[in-house]
N, CA, C and O atoms as CSV, one atom per row, in Angstrom:
chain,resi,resn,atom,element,x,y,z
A,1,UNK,N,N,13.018,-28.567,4.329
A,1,UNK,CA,C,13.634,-28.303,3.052
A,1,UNK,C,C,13.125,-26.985,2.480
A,1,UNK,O,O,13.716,-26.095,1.867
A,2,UNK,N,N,11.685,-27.138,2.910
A,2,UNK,CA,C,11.289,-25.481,2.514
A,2,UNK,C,C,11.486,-24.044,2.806
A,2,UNK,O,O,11.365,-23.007,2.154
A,3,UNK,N,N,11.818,-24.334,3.964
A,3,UNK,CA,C,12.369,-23.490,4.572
A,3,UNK,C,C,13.870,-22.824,4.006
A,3,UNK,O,O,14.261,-21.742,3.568
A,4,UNK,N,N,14.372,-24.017,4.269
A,4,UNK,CA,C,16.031,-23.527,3.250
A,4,UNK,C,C,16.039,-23.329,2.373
A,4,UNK,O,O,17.173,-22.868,2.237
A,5,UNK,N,N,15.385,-23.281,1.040
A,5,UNK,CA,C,15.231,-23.082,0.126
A,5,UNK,C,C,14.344,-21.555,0.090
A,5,UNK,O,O,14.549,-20.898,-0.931
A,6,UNK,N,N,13.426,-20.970,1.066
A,6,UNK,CA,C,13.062,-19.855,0.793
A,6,UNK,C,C,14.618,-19.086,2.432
A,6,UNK,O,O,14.845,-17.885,2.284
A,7,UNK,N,N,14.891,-19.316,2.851
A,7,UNK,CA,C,15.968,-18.386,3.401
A,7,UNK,C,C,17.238,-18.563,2.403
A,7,UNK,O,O,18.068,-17.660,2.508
A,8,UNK,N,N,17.529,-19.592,1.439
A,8,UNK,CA,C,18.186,-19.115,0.402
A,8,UNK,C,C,17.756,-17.907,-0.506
A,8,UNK,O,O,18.337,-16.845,-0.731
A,9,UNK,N,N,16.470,-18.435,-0.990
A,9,UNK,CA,C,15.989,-17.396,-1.985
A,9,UNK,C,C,15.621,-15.905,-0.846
A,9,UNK,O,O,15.301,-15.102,-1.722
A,10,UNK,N,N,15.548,-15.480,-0.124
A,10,UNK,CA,C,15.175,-14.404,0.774
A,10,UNK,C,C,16.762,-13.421,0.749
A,10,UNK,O,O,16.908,-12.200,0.687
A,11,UNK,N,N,17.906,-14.652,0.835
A,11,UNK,CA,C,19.705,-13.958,0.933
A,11,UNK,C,C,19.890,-13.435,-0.353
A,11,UNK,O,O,20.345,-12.303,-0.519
A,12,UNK,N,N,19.536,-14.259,-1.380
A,12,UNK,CA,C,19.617,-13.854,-2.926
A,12,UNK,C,C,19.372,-12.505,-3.070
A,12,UNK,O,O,20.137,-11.550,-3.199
A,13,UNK,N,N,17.565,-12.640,-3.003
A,13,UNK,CA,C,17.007,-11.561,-3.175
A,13,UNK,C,C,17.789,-10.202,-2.504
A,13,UNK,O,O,17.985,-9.283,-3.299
A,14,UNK,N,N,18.253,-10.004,-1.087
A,14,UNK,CA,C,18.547,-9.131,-0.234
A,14,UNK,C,C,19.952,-8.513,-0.821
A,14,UNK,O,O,20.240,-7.316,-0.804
A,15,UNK,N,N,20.845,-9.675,-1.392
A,15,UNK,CA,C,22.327,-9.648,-2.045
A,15,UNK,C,C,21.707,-8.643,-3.432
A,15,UNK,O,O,22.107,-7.485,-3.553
A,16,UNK,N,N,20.815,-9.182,-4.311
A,16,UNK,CA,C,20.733,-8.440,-5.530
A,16,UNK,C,C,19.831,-6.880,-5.473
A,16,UNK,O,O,19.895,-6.057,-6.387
A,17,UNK,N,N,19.113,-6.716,-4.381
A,17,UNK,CA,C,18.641,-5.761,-3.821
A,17,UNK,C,C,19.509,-4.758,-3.304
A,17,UNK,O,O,19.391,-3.535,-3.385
A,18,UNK,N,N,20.412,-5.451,-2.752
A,18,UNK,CA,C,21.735,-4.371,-2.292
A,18,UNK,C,C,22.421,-3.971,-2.919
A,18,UNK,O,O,22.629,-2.762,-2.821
A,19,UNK,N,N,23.187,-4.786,-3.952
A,19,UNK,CA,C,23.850,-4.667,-5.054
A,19,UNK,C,C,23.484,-3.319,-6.433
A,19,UNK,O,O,24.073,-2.349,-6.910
A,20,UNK,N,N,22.410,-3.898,-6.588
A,20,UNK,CA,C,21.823,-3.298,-7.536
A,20,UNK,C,C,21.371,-1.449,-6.781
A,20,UNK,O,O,21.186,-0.675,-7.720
A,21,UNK,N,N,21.216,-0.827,-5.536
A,21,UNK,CA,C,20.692,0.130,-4.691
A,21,UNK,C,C,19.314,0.481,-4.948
A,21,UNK,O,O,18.883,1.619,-5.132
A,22,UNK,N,N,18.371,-1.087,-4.941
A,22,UNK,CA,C,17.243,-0.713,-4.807
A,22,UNK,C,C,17.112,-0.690,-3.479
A,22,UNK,O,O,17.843,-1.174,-2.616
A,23,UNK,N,N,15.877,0.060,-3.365
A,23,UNK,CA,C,15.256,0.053,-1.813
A,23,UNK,C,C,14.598,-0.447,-1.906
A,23,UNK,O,O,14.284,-0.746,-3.058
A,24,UNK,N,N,13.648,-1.086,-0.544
A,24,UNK,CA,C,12.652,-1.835,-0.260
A,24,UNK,C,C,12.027,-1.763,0.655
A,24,UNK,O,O,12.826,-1.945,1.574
A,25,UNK,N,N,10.752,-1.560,1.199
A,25,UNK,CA,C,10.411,-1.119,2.446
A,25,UNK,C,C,10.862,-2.293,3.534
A,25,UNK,O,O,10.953,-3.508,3.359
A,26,UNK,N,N,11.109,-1.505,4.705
A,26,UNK,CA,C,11.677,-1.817,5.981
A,26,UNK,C,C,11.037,-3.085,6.608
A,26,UNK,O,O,11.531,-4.066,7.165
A,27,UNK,N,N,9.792,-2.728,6.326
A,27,UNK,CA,C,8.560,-4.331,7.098
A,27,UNK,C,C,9.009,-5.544,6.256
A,27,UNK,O,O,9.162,-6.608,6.855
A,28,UNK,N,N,9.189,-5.502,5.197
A,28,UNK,CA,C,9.357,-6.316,4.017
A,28,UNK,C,C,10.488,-7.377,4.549
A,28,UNK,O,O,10.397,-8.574,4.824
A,29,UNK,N,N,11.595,-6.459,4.585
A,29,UNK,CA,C,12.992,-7.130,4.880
A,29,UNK,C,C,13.151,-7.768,6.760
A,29,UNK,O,O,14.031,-8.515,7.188
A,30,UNK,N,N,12.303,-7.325,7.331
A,30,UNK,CA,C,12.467,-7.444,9.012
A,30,UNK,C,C,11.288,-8.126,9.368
A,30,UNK,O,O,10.173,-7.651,9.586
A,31,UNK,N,N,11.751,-9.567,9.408
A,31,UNK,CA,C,11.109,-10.356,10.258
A,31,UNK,C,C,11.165,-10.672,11.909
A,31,UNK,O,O,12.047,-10.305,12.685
A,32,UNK,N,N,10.026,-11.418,12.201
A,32,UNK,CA,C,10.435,-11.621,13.584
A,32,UNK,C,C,10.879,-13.347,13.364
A,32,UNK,O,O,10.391,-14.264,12.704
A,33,UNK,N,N,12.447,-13.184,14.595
A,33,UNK,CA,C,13.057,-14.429,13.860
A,33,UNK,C,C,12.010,-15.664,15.488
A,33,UNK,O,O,11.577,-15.205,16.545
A,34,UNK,N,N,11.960,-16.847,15.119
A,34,UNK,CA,C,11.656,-17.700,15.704
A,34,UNK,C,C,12.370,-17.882,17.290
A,34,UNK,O,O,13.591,-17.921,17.440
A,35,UNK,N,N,11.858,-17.935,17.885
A,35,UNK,CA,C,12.969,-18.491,19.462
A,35,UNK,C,C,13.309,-19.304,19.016
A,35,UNK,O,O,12.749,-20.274,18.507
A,36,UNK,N,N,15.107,-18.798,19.247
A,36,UNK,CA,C,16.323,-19.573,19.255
A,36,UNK,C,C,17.030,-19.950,17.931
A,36,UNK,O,O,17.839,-20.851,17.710
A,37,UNK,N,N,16.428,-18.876,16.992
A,37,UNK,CA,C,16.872,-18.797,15.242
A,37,UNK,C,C,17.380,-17.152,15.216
A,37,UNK,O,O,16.697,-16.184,15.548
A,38,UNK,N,N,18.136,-17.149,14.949
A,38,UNK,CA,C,18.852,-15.791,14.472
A,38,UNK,C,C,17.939,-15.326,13.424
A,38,UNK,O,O,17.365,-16.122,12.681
A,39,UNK,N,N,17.787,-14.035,13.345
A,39,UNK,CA,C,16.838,-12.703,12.935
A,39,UNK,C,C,17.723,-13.267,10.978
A,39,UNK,O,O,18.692,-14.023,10.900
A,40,UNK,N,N,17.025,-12.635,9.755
A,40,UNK,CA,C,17.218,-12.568,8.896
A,40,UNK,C,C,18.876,-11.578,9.016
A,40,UNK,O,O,19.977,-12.095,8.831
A,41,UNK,N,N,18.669,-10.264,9.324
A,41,UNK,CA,C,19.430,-9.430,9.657
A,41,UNK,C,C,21.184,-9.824,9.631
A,41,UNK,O,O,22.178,-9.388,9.050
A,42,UNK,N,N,20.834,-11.056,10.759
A,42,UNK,CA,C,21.809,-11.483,11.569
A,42,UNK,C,C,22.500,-12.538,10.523
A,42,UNK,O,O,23.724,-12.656,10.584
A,43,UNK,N,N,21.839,-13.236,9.659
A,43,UNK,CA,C,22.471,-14.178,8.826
A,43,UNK,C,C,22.711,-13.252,7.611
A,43,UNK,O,O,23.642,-13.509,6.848
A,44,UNK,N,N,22.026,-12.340,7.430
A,44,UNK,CA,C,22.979,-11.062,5.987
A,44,UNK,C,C,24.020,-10.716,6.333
A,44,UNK,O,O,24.771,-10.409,5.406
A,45,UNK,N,N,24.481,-10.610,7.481
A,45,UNK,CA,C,25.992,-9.526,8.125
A,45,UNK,C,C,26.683,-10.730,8.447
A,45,UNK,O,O,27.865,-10.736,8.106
A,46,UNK,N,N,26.203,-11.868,9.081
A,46,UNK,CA,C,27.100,-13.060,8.708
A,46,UNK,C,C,27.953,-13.419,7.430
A,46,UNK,O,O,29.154,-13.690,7.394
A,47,UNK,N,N,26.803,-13.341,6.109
A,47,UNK,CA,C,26.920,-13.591,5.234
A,47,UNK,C,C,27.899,-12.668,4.293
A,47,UNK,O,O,28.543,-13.205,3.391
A,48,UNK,N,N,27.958,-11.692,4.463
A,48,UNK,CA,C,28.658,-10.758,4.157
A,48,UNK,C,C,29.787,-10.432,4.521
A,48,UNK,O,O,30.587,-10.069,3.659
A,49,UNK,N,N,30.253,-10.476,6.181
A,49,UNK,CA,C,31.242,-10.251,6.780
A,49,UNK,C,C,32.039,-11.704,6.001
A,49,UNK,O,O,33.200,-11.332,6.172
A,50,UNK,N,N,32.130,-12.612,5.521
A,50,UNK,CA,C,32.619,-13.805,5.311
A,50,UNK,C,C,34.404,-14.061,5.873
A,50,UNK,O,O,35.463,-14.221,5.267
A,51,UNK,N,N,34.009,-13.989,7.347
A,51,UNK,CA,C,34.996,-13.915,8.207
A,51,UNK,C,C,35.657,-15.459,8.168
A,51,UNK,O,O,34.993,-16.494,8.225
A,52,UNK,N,N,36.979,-15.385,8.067
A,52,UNK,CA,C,37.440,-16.618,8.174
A,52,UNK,C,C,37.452,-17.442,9.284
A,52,UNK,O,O,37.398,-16.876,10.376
A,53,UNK,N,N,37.524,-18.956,9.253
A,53,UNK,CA,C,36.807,-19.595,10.053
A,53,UNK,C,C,37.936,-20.955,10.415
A,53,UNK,O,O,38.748,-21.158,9.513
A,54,UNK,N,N,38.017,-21.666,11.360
A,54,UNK,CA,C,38.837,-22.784,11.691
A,54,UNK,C,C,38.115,-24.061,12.096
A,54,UNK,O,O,37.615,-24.154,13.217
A,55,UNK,N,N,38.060,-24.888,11.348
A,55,UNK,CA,C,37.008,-25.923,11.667
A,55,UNK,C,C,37.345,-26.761,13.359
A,55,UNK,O,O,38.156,-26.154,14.058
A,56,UNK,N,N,36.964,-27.596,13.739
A,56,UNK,CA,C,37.106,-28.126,15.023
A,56,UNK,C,C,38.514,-29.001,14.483
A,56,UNK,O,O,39.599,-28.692,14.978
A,57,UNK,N,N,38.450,-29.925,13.614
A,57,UNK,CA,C,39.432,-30.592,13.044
A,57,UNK,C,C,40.947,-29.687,12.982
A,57,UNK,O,O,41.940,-30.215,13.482
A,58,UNK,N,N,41.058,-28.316,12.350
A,58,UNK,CA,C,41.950,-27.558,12.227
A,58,UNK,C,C,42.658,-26.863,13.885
A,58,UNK,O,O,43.823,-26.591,14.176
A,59,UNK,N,N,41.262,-26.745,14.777
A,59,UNK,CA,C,41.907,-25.677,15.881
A,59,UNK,C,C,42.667,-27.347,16.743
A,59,UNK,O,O,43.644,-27.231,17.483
A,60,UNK,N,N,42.109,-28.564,16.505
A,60,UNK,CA,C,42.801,-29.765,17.658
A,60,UNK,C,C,44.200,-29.962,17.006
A,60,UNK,O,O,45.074,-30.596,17.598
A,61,UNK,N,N,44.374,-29.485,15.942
A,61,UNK,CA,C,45.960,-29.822,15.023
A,61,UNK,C,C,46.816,-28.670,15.420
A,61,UNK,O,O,47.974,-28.811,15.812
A,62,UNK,N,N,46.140,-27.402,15.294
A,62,UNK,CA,C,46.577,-26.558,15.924
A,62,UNK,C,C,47.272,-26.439,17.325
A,62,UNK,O,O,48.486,-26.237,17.327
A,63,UNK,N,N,46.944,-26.493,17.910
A,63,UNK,CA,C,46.624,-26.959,19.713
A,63,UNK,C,C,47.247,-28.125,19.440
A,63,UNK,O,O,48.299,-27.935,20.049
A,64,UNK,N,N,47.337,-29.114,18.993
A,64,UNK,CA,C,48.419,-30.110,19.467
A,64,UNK,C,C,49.667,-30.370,18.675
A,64,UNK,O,O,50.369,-31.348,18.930
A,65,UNK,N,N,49.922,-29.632,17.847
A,65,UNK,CA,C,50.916,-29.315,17.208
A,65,UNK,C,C,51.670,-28.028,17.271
A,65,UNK,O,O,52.364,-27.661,16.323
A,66,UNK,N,N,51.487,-27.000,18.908
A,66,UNK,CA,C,51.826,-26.243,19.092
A,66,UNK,C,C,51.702,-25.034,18.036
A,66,UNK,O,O,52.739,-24.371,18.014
A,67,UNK,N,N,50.871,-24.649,17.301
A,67,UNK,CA,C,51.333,-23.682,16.212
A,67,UNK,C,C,50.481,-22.192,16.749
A,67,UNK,O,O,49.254,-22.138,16.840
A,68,UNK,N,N,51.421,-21.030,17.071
A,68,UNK,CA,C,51.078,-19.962,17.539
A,68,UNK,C,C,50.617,-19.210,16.432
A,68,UNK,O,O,51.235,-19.163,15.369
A,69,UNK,N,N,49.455,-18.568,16.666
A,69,UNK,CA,C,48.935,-17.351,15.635
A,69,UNK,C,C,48.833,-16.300,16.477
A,69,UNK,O,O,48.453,-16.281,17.648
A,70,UNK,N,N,49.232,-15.363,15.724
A,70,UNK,CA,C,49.013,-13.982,16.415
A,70,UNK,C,C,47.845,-13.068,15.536
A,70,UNK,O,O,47.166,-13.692,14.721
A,71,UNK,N,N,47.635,-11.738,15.686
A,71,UNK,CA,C,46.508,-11.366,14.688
A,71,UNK,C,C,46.597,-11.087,13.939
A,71,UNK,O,O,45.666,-10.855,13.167
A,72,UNK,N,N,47.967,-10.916,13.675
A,72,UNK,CA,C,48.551,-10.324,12.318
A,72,UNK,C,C,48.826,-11.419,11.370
A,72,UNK,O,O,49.143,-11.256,10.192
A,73,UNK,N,N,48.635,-12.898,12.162
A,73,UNK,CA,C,48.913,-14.240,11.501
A,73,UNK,C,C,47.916,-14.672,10.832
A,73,UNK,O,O,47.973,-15.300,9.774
A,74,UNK,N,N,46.735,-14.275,11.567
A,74,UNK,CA,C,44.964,-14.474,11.182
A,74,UNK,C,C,44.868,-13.679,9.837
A,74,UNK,O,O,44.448,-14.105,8.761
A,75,UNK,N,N,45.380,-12.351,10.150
A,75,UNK,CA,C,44.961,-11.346,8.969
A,75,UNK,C,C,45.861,-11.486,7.877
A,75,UNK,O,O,45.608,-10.833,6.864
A,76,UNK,N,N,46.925,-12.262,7.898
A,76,UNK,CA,C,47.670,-12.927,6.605
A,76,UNK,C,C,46.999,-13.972,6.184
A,76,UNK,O,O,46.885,-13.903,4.960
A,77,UNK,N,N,46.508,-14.895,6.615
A,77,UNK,CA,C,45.785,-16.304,6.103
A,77,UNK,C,C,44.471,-15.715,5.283
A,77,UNK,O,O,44.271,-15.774,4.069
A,78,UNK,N,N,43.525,-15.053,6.446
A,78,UNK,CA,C,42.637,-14.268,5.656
A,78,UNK,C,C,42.244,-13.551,4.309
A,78,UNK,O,O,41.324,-13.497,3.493
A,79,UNK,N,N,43.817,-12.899,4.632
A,79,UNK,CA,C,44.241,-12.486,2.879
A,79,UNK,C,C,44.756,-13.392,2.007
A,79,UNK,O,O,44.614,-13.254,0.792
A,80,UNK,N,N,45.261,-14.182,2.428
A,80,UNK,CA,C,45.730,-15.410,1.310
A,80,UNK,C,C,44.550,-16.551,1.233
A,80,UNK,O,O,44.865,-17.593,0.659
A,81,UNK,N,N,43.306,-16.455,1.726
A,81,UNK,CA,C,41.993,-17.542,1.102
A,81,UNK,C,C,41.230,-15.837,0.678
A,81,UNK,O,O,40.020,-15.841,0.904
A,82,UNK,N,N,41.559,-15.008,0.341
A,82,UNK,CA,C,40.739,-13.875,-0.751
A,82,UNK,C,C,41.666,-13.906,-1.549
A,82,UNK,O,O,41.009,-13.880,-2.590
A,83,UNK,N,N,42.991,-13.951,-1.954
A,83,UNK,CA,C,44.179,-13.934,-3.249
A,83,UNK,C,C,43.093,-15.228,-4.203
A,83,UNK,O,O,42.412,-15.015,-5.206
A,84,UNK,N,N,43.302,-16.732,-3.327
A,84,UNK,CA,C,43.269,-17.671,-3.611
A,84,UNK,C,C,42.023,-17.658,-4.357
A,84,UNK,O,O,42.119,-18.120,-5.494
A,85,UNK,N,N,40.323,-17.042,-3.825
A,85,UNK,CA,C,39.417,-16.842,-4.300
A,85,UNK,C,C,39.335,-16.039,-5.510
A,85,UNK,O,O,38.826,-16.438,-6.557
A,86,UNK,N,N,39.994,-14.583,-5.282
A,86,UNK,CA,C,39.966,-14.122,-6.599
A,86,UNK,C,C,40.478,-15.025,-7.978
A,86,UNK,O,O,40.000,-15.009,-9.113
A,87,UNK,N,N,41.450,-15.688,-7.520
A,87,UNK,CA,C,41.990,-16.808,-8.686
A,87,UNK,C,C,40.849,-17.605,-8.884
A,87,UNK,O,O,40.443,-17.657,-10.044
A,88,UNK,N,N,40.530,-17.934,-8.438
A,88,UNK,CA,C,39.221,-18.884,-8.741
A,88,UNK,C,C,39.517,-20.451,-8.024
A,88,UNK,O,O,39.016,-21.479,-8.480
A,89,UNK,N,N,40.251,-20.423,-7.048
A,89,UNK,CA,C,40.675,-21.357,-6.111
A,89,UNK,C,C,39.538,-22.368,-5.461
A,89,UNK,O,O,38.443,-21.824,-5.605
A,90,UNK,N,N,39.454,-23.184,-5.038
A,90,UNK,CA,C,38.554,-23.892,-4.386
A,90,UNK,C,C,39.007,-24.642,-3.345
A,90,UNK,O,O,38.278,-24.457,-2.370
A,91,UNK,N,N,39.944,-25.453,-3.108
A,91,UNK,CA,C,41.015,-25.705,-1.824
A,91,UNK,C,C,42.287,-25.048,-2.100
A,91,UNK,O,O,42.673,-24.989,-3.267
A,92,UNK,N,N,42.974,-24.552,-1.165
A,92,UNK,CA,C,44.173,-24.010,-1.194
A,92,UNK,C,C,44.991,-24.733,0.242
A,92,UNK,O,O,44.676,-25.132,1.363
A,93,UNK,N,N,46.438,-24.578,-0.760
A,93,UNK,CA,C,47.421,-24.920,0.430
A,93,UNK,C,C,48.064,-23.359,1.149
A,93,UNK,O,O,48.798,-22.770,0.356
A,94,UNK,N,N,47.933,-22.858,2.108
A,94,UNK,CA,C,48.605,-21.679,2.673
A,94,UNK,C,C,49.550,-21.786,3.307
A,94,UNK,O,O,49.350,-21.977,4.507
A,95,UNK,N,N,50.775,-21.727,2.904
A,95,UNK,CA,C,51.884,-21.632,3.462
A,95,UNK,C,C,52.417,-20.675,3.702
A,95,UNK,O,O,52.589,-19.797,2.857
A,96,UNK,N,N,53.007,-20.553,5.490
A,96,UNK,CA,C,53.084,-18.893,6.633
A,96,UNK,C,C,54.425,-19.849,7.230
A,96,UNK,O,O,54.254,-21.032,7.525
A,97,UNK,N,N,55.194,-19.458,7.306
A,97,UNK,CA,C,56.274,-19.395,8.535
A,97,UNK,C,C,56.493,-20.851,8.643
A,97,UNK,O,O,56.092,-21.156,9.766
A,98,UNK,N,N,56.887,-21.795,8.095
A,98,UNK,CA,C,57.052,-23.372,8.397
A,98,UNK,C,C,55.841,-23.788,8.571
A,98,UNK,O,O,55.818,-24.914,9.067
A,99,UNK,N,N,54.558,-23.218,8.309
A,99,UNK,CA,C,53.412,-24.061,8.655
A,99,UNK,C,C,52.417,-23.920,7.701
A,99,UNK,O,O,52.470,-22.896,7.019
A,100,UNK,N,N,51.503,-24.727,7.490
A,100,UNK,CA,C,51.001,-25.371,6.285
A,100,UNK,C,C,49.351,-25.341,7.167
A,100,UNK,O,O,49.041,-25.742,8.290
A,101,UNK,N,N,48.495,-24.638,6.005
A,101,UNK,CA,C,47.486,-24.368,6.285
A,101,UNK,C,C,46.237,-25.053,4.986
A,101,UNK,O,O,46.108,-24.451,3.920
A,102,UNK,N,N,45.939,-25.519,5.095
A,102,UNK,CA,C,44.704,-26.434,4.139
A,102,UNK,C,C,43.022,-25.658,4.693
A,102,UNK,O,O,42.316,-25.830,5.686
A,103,UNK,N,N,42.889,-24.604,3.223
A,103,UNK,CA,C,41.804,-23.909,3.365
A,103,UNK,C,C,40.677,-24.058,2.153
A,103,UNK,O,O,40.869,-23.872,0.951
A,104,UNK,N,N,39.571,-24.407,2.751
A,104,UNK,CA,C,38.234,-24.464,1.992
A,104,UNK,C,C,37.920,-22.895,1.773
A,104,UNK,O,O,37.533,-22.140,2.664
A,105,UNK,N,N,38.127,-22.583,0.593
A,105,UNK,CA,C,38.112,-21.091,-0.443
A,105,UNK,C,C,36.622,-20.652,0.005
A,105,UNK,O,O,36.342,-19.792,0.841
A,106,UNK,N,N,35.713,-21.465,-0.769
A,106,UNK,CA,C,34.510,-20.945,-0.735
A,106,UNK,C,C,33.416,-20.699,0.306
A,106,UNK,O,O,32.349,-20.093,0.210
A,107,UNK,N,N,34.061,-21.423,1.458
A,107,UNK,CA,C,33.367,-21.085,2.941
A,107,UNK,C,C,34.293,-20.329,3.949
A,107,UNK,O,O,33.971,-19.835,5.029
A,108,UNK,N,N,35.690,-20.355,3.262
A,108,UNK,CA,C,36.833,-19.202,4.356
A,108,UNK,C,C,36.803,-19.980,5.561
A,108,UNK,O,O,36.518,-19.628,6.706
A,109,UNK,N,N,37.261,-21.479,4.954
A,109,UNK,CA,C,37.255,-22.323,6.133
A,109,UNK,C,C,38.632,-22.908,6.500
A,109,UNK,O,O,38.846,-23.796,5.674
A,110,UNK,N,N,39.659,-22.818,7.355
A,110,UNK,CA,C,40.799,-23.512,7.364
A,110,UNK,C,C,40.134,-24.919,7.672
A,110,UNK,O,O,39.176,-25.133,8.414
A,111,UNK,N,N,40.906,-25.871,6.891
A,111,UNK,CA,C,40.137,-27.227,7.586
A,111,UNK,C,C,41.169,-28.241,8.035
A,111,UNK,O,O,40.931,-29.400,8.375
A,112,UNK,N,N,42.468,-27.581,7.983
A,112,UNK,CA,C,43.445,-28.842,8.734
A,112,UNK,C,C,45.024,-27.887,8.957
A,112,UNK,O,O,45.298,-26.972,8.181
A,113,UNK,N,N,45.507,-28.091,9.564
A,113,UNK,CA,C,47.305,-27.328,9.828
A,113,UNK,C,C,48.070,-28.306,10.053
A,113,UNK,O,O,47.672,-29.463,10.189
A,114,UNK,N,N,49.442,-27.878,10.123
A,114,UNK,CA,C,50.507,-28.742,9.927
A,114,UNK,C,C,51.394,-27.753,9.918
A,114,UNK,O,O,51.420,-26.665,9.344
A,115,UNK,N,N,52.137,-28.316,10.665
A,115,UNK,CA,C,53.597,-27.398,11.682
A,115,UNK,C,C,55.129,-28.211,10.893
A,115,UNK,O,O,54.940,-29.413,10.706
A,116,UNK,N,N,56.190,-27.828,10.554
A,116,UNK,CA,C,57.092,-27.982,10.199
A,116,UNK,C,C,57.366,-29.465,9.786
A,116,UNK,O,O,57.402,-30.028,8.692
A,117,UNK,N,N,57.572,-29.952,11.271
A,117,UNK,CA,C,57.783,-31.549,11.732
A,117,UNK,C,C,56.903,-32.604,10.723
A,117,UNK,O,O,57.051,-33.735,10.258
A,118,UNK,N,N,55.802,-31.412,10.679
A,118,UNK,CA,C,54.815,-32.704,10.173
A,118,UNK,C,C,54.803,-32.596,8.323
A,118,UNK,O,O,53.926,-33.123,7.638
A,119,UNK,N,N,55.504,-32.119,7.989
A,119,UNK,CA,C,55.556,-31.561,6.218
A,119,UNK,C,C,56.391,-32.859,5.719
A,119,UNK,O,O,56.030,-33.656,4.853
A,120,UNK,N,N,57.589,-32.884,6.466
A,120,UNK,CA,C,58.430,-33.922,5.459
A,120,UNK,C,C,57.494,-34.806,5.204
A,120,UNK,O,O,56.412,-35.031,5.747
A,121,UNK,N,N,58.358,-35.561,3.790
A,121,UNK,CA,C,57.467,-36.538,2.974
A,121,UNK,C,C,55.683,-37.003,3.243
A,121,UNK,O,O,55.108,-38.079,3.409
A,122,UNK,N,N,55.171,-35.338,3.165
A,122,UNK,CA,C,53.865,-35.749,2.968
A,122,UNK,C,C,53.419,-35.185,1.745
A,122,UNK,O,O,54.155,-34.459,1.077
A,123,UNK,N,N,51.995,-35.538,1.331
A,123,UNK,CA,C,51.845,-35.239,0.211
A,123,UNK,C,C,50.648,-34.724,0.627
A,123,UNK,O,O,50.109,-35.187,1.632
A,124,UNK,N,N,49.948,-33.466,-0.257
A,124,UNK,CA,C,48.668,-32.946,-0.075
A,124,UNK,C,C,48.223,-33.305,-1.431
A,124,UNK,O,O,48.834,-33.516,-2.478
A,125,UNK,N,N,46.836,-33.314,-1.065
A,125,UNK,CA,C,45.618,-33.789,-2.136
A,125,UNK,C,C,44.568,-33.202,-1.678
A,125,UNK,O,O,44.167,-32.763,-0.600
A,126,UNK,N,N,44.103,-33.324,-3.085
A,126,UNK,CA,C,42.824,-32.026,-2.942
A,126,UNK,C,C,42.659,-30.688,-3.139
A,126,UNK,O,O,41.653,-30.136,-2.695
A,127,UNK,N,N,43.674,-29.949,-3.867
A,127,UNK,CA,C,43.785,-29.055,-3.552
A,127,UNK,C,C,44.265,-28.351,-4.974
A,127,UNK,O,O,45.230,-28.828,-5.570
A,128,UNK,N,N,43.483,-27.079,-5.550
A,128,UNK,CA,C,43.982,-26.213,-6.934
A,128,UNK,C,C,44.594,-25.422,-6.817
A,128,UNK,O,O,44.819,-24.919,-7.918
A,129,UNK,N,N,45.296,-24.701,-5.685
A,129,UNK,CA,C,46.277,-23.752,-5.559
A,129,UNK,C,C,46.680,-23.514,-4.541
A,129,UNK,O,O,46.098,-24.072,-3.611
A,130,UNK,N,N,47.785,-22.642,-4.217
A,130,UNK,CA,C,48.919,-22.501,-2.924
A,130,UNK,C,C,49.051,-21.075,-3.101
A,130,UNK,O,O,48.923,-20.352,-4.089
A,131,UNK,N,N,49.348,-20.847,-1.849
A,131,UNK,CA,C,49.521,-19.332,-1.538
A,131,UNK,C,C,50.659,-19.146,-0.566
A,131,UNK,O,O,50.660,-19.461,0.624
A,132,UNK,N,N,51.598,-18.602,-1.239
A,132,UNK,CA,C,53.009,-18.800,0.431
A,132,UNK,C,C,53.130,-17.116,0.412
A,132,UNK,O,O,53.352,-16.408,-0.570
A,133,UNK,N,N,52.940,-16.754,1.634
A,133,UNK,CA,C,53.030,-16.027,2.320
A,133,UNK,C,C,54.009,-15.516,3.388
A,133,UNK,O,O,53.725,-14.526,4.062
């Protein structure tokens, strides 16, 4: 628990350090990470890049509901869970081309899809805003 709680407080610090353009010496910020734990480094550019993401649940709906993405399909969804965030969104429904995308805002997580066939008379829950695209 202690641990997570000081690599929280360590991201904080590094976020308001950056933000703000203080510097800080180099030893300070660069640890040596543990075998088989990713470097501090490596979880800031994670953290930052906040690349969108498809949970295991979302890519088997995907995949068995035939639904093709291309990259230009990725980089529309992408932009529609940052629309959704700037609103102040927290689940969103993303709707692309007959298909229905259920995205967790604050982790840039798709967490379920749904292809044409599967829309009639369903109902979504859970969710503060939609984005059709």
């Amino acid at each position: 628990m202690t641990k997570l709680m000081n690599s929280d407080y360590l991201l904080r610090k590094a976020k308001i350090l950056q933000d703000s353009g203080i510097q800080q010496e180099p030893s300070k910020l660069t640890q040596v990470p543990k075998a088989g734990q990713p470097s501090f480094g490596d979880v800031l550019s994670q953290v930052e890049k906040k690349e969108l993401k498809f949970s295991k649940h979302a890519l088997d709906r995907i995949k068995s509901r035939n639904i093709e993405l291309t990259q230009q399909d990725l980089t529309k969804i992408s932009d529609a869970v940052d629309k959704a965030e700037a609103k102040g969104v927290k689940e969103a429904l993303i709707l692309m081309n007959n298909n229905v995308f259920i995205a967790s805002v604050k982790s840039k997580t798709i967490i379920t899809a749904s292809s044409e066939e599967q829309l009639k008379d369903n109902v979504f829950t859970n969710i503060d805003g939609a984005v059709i695209i």
